[in-house]
SEDOKOL-698483 format. One line per field, with one value per residue: x, y, z of N, C-alpha, C in turn; residue in three letters. Coordinates in pm, 1 decimal. Example, Ala and Ser with C-alpha at 12.3 -4.5 7.8 and 13.67 -1.06 7.14 Angstrom:
# SEDOKOL-698483
nX: (1319.0 1285.0)
nY: (-569.0 -225.0)
nZ: (780.0 708.0)
caX: (1230.0 1367.0)
caY: (-450.0 -106.0)
caZ: (780.0 714.0)
cX: (1320.0 1290.0)
cY: (-330.0 3.0)
cZ: (780.0 787.0)
residu: (ALA SER)
***
This chain:
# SEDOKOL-698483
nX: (-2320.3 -2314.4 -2193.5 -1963.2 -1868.8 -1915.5 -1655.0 -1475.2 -1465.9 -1447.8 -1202.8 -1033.5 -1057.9 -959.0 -684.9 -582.2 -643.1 -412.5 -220.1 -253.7 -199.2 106.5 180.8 194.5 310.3 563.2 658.2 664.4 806.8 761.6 671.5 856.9 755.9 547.1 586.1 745.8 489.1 371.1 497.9 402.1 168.9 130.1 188.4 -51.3 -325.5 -266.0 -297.2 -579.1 -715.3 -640.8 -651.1 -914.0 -1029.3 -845.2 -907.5 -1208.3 -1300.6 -1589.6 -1719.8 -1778.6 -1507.9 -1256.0 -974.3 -936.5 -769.7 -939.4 -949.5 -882.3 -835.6 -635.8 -451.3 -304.6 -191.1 -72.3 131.5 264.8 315.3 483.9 717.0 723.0 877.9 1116.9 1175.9 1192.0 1077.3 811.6 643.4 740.1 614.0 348.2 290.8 283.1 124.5 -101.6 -118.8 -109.4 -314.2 -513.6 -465.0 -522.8 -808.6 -916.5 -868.4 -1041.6)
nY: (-699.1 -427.6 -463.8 -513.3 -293.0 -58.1 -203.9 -159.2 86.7 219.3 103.9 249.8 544.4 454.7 436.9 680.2 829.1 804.5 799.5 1104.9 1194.6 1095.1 1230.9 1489.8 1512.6 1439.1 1714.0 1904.9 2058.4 1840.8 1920.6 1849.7 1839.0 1681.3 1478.7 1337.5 1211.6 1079.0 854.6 720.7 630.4 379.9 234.3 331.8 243.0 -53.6 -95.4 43.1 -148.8 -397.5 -406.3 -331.3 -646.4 -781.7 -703.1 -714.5 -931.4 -1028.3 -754.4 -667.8 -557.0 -767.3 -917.1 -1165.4 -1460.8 -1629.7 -1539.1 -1608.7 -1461.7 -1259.5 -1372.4 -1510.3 -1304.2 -1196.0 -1351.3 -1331.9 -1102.1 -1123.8 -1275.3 -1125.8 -897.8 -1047.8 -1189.7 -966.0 -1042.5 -1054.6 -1232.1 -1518.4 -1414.3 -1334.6 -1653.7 -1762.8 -1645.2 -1725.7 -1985.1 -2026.7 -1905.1 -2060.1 -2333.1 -2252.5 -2172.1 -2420.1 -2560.5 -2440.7)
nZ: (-1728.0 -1664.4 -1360.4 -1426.3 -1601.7 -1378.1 -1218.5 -1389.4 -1418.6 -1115.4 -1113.2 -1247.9 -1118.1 -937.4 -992.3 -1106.6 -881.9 -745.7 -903.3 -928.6 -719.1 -658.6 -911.6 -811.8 -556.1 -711.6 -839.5 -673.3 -349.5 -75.4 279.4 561.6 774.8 661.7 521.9 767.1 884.7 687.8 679.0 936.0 856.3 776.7 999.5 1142.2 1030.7 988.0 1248.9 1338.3 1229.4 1320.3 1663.6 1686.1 1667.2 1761.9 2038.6 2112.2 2008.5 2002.6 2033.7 2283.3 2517.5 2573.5 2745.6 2832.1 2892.3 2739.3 2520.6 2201.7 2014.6 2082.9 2262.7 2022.8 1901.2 2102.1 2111.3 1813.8 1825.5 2009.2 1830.3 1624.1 1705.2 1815.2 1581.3 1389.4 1115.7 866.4 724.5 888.3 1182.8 1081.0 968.4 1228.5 1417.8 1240.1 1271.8 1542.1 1572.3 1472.7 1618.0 1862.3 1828.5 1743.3 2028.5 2148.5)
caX: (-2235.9 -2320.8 -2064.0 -1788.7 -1849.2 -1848.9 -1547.1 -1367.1 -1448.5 -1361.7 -1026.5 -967.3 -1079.3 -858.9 -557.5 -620.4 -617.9 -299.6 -147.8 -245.2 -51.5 298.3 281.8 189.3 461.8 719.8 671.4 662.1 871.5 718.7 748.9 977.7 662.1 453.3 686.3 765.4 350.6 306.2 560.6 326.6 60.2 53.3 127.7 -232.5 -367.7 -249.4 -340.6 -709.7 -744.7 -601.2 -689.4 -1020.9 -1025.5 -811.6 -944.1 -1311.1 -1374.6 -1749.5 -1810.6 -1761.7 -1378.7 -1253.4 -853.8 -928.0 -700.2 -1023.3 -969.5 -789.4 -769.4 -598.3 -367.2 -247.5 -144.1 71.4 248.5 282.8 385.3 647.3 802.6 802.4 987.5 1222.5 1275.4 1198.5 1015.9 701.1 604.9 715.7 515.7 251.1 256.8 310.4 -26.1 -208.9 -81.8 -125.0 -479.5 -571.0 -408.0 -617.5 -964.1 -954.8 -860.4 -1136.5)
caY: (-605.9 -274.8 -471.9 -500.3 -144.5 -56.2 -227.8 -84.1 250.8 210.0 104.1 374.0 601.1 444.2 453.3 829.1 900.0 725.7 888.8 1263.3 1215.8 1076.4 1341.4 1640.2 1481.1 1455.9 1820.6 2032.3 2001.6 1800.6 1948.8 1737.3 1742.2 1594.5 1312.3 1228.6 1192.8 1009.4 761.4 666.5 635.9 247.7 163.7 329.6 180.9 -163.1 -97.1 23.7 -256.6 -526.1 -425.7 -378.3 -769.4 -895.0 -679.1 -697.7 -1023.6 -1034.9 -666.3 -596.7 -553.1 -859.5 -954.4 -1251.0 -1570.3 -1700.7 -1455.4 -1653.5 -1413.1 -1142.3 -1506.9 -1554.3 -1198.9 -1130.4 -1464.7 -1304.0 -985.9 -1188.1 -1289.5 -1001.6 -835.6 -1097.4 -1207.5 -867.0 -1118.6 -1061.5 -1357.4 -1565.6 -1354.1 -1395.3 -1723.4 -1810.5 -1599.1 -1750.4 -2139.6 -2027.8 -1910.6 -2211.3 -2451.4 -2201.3 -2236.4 -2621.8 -2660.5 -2435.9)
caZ: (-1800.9 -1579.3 -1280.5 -1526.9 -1590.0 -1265.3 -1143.0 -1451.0 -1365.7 -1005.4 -1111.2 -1335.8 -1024.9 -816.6 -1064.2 -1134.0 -723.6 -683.0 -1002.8 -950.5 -589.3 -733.3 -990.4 -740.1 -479.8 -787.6 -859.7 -555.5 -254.0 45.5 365.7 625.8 859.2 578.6 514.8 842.5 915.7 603.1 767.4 1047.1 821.1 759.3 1140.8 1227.5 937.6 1057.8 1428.3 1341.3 1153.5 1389.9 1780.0 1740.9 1617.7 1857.5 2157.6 2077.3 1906.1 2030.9 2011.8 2337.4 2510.4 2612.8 2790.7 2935.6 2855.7 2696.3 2434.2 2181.9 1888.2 2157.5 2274.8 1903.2 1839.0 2168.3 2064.4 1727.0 1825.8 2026.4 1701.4 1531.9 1807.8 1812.4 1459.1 1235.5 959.9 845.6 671.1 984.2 1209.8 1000.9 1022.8 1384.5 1422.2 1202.9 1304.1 1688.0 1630.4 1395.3 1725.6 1985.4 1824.5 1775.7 2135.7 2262.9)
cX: (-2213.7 -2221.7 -1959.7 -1775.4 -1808.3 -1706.3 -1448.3 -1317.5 -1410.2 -1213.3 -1027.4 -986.9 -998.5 -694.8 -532.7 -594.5 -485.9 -187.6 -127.9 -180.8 67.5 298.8 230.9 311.8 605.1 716.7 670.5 762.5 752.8 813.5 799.0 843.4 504.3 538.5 704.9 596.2 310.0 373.7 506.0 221.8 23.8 78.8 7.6 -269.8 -395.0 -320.0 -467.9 -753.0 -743.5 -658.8 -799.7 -1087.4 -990.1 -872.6 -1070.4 -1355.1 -1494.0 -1832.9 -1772.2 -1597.3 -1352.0 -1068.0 -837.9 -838.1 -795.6 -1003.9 -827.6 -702.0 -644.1 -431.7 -224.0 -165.6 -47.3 167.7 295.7 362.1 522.2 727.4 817.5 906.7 1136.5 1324.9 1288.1 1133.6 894.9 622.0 635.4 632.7 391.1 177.0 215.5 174.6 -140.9 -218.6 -146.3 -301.2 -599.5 -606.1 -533.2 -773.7 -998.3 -912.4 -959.3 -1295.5)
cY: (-478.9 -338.3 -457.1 -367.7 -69.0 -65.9 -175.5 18.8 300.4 205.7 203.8 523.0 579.3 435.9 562.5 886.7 865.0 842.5 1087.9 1266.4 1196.4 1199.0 1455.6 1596.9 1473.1 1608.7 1989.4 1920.3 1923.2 1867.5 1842.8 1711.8 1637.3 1470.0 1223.4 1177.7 1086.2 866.0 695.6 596.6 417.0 148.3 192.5 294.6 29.3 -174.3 -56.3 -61.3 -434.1 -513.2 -442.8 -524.3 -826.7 -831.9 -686.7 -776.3 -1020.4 -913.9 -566.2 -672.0 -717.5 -890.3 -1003.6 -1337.9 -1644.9 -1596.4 -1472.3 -1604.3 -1310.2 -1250.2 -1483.5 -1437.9 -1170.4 -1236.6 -1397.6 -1173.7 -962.0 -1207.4 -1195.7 -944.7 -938.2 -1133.5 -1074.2 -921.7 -1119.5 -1196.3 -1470.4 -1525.9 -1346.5 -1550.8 -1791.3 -1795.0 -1656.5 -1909.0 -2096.4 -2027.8 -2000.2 -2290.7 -2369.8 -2261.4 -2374.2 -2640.0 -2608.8 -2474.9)
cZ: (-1719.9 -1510.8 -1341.5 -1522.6 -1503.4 -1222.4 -1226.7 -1428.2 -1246.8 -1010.4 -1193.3 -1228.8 -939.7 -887.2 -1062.2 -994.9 -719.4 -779.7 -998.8 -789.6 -637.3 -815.6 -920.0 -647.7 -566.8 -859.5 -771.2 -413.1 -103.9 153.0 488.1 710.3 847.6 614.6 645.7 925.4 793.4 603.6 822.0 978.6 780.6 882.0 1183.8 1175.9 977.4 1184.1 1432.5 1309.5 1290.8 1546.1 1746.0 1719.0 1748.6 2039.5 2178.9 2027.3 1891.8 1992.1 2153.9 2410.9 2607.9 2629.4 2872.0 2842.3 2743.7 2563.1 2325.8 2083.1 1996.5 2260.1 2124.6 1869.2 1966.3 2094.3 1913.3 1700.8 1891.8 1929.7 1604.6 1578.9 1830.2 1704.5 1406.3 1083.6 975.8 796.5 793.8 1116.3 1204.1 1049.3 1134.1 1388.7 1409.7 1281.2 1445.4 1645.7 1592.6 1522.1 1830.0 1971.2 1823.8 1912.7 2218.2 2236.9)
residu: (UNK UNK UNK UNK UNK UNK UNK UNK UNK UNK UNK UNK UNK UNK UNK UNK UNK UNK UNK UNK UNK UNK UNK UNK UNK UNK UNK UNK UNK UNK UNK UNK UNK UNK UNK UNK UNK UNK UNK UNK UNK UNK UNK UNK UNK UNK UNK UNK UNK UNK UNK UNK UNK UNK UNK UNK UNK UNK UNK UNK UNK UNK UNK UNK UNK UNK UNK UNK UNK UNK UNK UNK UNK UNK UNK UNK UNK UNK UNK UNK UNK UNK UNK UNK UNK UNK UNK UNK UNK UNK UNK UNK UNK UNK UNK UNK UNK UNK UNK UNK UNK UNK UNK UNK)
***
């Protein structure tokens, strides 16, 4: 019973953070060099998240060929760049790095 509690109250904590931003941003002006910073904000998000994965699988830095998660993601980052689709992108990624690990 206490986890339930918990996780209720978390979400109501995390509803409440989300909520007292929209209504302070829908009542005062943002300044232009807020906005265009809060722009960026889910490419570093993404990119802390993702190099140190694909550059680091082990721990320590690794950009050898043998390095198949760091393989799967240029090929992936090929197709983004070419198509613009996330969801294919996506996939490719994931399919490539599926095909990489079963062949090494």
């Amino acid at each position: 019973m206490s986890t339930w509690l918990i996780v209720l109250a978390m979400g109501i904590v995390t509803y409440l953070t989300r909520l007292s931003l929209i209504a302070l941003f829908g009542r005062i002006e943002v300044p232009s060099l807020v906005q265009r910073s809060l722009r960026l904000v889910p490419a570093a998000v993404l990119s802390a998240i993702i190099f140190p994965e694909l550059l680091r699988p082990g721990g320590t830095l690794d950009l050898s060929f043998a390095n198949v998660r760091l393989l799967a993601g240029l090929l992936a980052v090929l197709v983004a760049w070419r198509t613009k689709r996330v969801s294919l992108t996506i996939g490719v990624g994931m399919v490539a790095l599926w095909i990489l690990l079963g062949l090494s």
